[in-house]
N, CA, C, O and CB atoms as a CASP TS submission, in Angstrom:
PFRMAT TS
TARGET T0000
AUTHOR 0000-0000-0000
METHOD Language model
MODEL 1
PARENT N/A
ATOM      1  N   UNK     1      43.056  15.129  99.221  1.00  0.00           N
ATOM      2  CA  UNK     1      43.287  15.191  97.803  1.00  0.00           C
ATOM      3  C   UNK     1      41.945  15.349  97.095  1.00  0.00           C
ATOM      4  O   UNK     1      41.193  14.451  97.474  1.00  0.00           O
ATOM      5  CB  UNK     1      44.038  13.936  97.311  1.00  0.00           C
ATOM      6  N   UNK     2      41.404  16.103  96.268  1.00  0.00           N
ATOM      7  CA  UNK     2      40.380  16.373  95.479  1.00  0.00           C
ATOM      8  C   UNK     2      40.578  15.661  93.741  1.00  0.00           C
ATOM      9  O   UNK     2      41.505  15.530  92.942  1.00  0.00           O
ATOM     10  CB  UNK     2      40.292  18.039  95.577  1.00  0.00           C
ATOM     11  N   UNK     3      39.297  15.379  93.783  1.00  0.00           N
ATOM     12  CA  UNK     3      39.145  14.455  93.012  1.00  0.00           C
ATOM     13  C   UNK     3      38.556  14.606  91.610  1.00  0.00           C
ATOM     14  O   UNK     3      37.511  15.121  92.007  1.00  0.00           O
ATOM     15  CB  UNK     3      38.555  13.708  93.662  1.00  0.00           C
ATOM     16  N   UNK     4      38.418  14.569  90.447  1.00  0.00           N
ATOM     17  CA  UNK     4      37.859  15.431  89.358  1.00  0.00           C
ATOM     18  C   UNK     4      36.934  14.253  88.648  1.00  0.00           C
ATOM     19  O   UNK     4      36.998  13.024  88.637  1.00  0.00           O
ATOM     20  CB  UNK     4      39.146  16.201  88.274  1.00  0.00           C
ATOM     21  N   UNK     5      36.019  15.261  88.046  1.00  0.00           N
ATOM     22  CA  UNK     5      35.425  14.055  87.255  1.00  0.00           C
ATOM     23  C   UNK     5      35.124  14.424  85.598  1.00  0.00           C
ATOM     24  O   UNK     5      34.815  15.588  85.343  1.00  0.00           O
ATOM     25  CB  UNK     5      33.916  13.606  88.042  1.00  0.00           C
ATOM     26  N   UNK     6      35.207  13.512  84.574  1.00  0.00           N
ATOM     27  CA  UNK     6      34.958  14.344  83.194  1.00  0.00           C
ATOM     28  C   UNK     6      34.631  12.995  82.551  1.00  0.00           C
ATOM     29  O   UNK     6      35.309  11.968  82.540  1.00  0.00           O
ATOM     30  CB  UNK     6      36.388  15.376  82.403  1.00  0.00           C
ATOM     31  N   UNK     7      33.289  13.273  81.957  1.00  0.00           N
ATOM     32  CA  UNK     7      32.817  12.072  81.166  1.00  0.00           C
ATOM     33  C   UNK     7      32.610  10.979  82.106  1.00  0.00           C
ATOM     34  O   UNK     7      32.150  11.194  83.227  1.00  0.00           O
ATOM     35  CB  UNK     7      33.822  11.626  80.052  1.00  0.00           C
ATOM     36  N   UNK     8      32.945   9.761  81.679  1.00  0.00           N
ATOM     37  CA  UNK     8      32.999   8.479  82.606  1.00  0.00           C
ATOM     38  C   UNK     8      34.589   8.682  83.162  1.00  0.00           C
ATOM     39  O   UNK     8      35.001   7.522  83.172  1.00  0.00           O
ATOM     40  CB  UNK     8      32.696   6.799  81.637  1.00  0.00           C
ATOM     41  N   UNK     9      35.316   9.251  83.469  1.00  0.00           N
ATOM     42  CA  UNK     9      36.646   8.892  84.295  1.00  0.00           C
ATOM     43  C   UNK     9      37.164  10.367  85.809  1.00  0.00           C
ATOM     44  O   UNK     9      37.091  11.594  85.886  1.00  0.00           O
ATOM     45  CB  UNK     9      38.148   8.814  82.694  1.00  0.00           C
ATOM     46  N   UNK    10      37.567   9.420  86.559  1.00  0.00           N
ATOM     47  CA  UNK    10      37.778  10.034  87.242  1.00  0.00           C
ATOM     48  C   UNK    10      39.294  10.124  87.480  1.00  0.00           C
ATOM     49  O   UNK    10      40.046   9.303  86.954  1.00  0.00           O
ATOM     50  CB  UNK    10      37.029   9.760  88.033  1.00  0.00           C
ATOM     51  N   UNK    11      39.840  11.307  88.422  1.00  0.00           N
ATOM     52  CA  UNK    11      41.154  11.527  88.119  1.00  0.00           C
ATOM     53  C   UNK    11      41.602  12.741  89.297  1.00  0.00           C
ATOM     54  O   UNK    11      40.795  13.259  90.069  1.00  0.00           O
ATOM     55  CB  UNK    11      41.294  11.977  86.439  1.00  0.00           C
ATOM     56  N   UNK    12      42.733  12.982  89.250  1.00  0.00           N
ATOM     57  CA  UNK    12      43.398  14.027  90.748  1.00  0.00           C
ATOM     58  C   UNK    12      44.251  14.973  89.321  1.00  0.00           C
ATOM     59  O   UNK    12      44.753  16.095  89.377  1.00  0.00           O
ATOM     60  CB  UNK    12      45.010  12.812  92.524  1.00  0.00           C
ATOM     61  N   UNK    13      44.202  14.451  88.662  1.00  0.00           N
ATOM     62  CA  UNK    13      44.932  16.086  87.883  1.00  0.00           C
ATOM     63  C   UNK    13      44.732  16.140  86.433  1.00  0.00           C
ATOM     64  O   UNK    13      45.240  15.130  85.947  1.00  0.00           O
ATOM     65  CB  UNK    13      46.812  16.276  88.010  1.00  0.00           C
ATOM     66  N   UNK    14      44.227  16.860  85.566  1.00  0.00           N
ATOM     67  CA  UNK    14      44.034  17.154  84.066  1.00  0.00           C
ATOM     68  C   UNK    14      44.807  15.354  83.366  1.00  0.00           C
ATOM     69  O   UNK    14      44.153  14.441  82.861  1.00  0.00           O
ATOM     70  CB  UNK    14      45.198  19.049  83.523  1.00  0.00           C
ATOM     71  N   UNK    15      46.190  15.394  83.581  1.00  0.00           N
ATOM     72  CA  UNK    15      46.850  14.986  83.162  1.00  0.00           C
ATOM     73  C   UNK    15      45.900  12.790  83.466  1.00  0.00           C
ATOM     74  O   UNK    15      45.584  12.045  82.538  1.00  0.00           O
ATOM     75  CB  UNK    15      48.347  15.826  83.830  1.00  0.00           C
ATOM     76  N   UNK    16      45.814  12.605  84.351  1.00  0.00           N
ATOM     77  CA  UNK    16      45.235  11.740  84.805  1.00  0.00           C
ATOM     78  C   UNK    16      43.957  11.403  83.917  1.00  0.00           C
ATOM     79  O   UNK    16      43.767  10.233  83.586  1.00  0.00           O
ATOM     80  CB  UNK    16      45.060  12.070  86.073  1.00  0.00           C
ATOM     81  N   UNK    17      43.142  12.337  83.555  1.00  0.00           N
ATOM     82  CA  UNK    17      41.504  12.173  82.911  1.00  0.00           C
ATOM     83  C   UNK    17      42.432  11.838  81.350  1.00  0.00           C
ATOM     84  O   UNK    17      42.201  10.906  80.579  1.00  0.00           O
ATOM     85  CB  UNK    17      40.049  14.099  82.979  1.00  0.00           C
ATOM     86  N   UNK    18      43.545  12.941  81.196  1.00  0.00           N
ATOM     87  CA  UNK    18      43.947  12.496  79.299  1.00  0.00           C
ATOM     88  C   UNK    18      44.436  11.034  79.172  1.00  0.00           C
ATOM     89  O   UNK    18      44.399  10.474  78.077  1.00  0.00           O
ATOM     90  CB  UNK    18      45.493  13.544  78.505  1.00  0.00           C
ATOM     91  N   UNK    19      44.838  10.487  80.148  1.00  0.00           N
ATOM     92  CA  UNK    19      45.403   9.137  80.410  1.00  0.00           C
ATOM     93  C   UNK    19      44.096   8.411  80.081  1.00  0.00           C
ATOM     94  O   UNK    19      43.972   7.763  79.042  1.00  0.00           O
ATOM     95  CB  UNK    19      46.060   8.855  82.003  1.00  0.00           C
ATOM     96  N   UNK    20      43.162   8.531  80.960  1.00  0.00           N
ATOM     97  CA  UNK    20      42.242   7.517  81.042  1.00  0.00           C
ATOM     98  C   UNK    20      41.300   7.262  79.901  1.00  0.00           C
ATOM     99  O   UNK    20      40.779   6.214  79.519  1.00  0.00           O
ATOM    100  CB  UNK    20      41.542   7.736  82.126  1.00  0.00           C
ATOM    101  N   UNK    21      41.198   8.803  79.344  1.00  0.00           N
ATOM    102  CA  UNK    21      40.550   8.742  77.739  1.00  0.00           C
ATOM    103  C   UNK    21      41.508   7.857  76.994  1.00  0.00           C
ATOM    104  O   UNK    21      41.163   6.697  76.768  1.00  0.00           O
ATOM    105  CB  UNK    21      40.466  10.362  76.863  1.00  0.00           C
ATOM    106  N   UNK    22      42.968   8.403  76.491  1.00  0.00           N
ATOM    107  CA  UNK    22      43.583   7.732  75.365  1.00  0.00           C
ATOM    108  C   UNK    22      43.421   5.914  75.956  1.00  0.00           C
ATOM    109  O   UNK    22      43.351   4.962  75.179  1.00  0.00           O
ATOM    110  CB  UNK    22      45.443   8.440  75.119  1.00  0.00           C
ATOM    111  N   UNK    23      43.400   5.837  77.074  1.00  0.00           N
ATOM    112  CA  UNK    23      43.491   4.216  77.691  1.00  0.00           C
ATOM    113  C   UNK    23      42.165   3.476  77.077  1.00  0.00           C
ATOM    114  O   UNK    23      42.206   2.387  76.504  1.00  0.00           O
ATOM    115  CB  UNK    23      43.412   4.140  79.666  1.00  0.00           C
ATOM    116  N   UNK    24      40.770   4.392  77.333  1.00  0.00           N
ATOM    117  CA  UNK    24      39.474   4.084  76.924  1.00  0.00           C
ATOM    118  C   UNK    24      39.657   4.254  75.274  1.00  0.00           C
ATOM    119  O   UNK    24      39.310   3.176  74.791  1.00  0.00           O
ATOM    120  CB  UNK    24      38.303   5.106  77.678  1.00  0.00           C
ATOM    121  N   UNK    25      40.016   5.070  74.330  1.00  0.00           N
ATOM    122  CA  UNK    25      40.123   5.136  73.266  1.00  0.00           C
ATOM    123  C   UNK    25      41.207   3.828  72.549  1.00  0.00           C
ATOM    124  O   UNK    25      40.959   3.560  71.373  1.00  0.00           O
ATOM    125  CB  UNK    25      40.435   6.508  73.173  1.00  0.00           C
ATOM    126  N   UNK    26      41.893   3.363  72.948  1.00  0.00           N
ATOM    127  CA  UNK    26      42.731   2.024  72.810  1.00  0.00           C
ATOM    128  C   UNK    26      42.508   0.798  73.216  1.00  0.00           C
ATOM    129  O   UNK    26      43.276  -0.160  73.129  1.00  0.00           O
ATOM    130  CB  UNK    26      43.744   2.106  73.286  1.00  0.00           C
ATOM    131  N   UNK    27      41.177   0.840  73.777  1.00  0.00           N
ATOM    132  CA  UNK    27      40.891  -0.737  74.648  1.00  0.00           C
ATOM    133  C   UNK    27      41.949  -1.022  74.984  1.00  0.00           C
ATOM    134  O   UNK    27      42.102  -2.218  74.735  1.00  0.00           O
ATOM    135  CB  UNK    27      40.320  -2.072  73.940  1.00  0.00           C
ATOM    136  N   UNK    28      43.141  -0.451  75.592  1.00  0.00           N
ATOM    137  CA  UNK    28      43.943  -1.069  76.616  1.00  0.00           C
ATOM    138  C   UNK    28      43.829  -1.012  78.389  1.00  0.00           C
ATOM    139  O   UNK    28      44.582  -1.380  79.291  1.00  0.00           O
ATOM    140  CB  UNK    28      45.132  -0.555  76.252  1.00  0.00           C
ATOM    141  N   UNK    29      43.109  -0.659  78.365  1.00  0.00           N
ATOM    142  CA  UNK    29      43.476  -0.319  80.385  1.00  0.00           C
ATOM    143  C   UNK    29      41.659  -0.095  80.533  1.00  0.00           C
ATOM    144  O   UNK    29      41.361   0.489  81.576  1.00  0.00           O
ATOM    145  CB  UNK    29      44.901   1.926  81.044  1.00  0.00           C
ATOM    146  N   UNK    30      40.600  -0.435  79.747  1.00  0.00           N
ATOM    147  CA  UNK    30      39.544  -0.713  80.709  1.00  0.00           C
ATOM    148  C   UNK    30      38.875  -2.345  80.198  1.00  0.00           C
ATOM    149  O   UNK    30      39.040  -2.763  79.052  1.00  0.00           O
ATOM    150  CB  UNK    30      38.306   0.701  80.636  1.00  0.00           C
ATOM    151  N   UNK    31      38.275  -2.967  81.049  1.00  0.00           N
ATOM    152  CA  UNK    31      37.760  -4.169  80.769  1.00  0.00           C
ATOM    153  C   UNK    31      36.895  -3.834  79.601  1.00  0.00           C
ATOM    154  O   UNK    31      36.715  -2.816  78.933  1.00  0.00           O
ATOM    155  CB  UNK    31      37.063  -4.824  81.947  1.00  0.00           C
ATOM    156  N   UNK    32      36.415  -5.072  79.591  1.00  0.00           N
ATOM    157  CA  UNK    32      35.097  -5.413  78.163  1.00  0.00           C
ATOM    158  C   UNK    32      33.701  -5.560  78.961  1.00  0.00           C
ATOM    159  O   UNK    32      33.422  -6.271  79.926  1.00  0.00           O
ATOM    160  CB  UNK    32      35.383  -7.300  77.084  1.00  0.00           C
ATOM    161  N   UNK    33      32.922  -4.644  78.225  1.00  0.00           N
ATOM    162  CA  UNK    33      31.311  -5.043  78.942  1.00  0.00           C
ATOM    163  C   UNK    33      30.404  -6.201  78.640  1.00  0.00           C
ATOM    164  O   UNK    33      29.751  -6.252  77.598  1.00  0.00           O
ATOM    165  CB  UNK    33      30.333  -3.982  78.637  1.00  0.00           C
ATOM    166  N   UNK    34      30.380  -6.948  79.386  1.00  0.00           N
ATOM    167  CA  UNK    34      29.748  -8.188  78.915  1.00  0.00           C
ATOM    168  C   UNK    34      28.186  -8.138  78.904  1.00  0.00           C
ATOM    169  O   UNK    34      27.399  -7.818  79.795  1.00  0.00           O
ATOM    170  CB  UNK    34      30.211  -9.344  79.801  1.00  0.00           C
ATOM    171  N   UNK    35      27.969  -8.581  77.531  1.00  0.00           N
ATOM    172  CA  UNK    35      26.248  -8.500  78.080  1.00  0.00           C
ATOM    173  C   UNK    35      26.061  -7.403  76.844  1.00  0.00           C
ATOM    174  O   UNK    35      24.859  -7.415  76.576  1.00  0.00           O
ATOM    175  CB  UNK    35      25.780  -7.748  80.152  1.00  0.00           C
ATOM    176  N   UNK    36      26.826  -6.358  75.885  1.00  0.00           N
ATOM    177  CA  UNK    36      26.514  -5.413  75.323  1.00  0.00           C
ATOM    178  C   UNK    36      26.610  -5.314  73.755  1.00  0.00           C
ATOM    179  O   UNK    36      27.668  -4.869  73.310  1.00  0.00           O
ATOM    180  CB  UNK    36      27.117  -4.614  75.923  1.00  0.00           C
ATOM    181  N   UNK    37      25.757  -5.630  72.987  1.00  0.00           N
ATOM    182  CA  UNK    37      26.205  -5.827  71.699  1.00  0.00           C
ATOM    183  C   UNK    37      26.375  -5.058  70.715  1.00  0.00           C
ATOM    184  O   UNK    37      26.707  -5.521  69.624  1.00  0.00           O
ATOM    185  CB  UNK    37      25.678  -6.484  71.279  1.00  0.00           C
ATOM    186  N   UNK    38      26.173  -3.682  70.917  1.00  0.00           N
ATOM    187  CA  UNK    38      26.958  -2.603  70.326  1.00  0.00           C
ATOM    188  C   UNK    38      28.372  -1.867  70.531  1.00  0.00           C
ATOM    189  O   UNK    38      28.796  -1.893  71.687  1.00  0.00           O
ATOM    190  CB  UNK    38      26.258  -1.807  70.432  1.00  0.00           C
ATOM    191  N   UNK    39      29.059  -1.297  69.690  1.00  0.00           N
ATOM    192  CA  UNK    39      30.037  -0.834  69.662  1.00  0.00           C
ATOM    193  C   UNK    39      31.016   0.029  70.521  1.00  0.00           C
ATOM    194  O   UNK    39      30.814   1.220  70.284  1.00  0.00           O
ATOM    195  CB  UNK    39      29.817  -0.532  68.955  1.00  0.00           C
ATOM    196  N   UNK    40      31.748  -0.116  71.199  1.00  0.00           N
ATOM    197  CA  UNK    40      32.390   0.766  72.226  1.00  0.00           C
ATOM    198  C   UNK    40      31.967   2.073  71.541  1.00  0.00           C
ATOM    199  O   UNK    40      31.995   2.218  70.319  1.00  0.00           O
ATOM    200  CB  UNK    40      34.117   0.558  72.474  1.00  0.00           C
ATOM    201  N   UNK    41      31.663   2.803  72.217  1.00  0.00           N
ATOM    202  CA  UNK    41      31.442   3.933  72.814  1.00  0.00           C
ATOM    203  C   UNK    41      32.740   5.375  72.337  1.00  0.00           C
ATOM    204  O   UNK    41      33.615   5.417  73.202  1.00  0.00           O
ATOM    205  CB  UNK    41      31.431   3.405  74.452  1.00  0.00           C
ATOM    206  N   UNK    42      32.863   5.968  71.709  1.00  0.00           N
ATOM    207  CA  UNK    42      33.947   6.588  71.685  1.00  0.00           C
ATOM    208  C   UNK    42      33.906   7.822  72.835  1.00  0.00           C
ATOM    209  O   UNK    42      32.841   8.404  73.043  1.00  0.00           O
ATOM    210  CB  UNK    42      34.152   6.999  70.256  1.00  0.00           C
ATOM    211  N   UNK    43      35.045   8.157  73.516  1.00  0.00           N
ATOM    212  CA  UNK    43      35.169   8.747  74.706  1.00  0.00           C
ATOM    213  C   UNK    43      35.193  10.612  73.892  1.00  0.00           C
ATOM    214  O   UNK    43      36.182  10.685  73.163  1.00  0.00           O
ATOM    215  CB  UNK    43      36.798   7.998  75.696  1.00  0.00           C
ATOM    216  N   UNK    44      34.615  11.563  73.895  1.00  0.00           N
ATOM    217  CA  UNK    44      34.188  12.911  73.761  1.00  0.00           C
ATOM    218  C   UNK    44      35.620  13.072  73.521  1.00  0.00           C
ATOM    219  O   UNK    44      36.333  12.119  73.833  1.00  0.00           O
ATOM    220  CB  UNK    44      33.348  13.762  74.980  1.00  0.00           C
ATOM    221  N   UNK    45      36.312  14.397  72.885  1.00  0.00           N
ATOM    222  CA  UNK    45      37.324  15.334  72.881  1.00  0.00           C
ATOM    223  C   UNK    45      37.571  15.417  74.204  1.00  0.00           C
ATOM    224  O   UNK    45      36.567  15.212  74.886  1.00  0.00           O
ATOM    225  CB  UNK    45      37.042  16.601  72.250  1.00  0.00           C
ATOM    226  N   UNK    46      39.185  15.793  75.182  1.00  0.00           N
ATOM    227  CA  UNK    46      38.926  16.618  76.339  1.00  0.00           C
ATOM    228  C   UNK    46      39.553  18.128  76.014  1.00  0.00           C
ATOM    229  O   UNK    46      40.474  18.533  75.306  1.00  0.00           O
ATOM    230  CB  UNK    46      39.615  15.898  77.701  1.00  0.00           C
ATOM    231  N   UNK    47      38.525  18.780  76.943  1.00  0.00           N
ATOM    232  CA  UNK    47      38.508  20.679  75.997  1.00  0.00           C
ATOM    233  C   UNK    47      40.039  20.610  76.402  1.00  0.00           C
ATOM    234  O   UNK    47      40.616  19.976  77.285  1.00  0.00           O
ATOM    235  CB  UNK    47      37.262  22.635  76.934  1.00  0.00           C
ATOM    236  N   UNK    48      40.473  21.472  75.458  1.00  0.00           N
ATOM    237  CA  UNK    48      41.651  21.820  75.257  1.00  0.00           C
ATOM    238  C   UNK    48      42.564  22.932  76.368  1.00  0.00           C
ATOM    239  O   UNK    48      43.716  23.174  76.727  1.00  0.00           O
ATOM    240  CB  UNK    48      41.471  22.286  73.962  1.00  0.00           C
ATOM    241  N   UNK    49      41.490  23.270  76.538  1.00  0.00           N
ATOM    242  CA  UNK    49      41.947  24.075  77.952  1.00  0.00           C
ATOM    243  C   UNK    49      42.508  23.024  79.150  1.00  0.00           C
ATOM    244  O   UNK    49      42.352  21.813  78.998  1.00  0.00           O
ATOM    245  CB  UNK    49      40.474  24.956  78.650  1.00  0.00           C
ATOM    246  N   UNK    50      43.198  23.588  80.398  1.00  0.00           N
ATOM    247  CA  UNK    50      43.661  22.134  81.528  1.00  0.00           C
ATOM    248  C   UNK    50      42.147  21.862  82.466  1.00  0.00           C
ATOM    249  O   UNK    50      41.309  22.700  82.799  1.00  0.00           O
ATOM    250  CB  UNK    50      45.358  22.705  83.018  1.00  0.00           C
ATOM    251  N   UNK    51      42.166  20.771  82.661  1.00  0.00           N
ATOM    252  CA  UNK    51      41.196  20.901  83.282  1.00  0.00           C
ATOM    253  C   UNK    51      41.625  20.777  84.919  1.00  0.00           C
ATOM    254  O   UNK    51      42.536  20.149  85.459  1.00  0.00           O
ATOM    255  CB  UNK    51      40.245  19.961  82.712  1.00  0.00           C
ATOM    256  N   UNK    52      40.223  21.938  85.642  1.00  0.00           N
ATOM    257  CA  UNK    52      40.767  22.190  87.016  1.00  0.00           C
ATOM    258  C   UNK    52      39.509  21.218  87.838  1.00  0.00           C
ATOM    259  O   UNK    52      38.500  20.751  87.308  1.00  0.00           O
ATOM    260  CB  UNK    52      40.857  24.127  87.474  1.00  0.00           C
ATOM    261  N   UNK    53      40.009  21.075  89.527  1.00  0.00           N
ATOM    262  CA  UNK    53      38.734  20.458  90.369  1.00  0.00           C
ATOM    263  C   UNK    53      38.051  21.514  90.675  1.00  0.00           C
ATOM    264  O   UNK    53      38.550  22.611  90.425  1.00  0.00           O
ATOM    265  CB  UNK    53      39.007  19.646  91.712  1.00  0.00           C
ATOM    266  N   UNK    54      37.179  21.457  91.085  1.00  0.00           N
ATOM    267  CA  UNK    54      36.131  22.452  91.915  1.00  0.00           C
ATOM    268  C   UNK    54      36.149  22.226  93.244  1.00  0.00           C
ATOM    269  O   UNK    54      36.010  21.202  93.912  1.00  0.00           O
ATOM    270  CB  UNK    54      34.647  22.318  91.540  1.00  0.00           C
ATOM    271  N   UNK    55      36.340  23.330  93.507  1.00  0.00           N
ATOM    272  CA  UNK    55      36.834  23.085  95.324  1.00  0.00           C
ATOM    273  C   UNK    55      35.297  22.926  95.943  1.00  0.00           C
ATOM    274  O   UNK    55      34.444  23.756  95.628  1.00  0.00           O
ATOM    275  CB  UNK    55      37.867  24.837  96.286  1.00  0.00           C
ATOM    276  N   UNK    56      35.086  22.188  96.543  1.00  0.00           N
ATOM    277  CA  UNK    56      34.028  22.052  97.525  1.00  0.00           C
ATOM    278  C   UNK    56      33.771  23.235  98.577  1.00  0.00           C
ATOM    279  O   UNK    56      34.470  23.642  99.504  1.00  0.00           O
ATOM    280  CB  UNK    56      34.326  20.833  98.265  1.00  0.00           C
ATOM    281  N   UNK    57      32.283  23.717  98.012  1.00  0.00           N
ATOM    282  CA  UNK    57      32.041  24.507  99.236  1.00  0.00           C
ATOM    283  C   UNK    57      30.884  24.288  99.826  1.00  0.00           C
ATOM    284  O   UNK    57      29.819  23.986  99.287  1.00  0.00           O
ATOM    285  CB  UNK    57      32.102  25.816  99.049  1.00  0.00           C
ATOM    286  N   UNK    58      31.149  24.472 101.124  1.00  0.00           N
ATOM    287  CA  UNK    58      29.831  24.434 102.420  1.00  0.00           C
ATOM    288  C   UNK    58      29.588  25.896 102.654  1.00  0.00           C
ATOM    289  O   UNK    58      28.749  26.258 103.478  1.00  0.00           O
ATOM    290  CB  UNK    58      30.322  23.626 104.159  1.00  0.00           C
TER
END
């Protein structure tokens, strides 16, 4: 299974990375950074296009 990466989240299909943004954009589904006294971070747009993996080549 190939694995994608965009911003801070990782993911196996387009659909997976939009999850993990709206999750990061809601403080619901990632922990709290302890230790950090500025403001979460807002997670980038994801381009509007789908996003694909890059097949690994040797």
């Amino acid at each position: 299974m190939v694995a994608m990466l965009w911003w801070n989240f990782v993911g196996r299909t387009d659909e997976e990375i939009r999850q993990a943004r709206e999750g990061w954009m809601a403080s619901d589904r990632f922990g709290e950074v302890k230790g950090y006294d500025g403001g979460s971070l807002a997670a980038p747009e994801v381009p509007a296009t789908p996003l694909k993996a890059r097949g690994r080549v040797r």
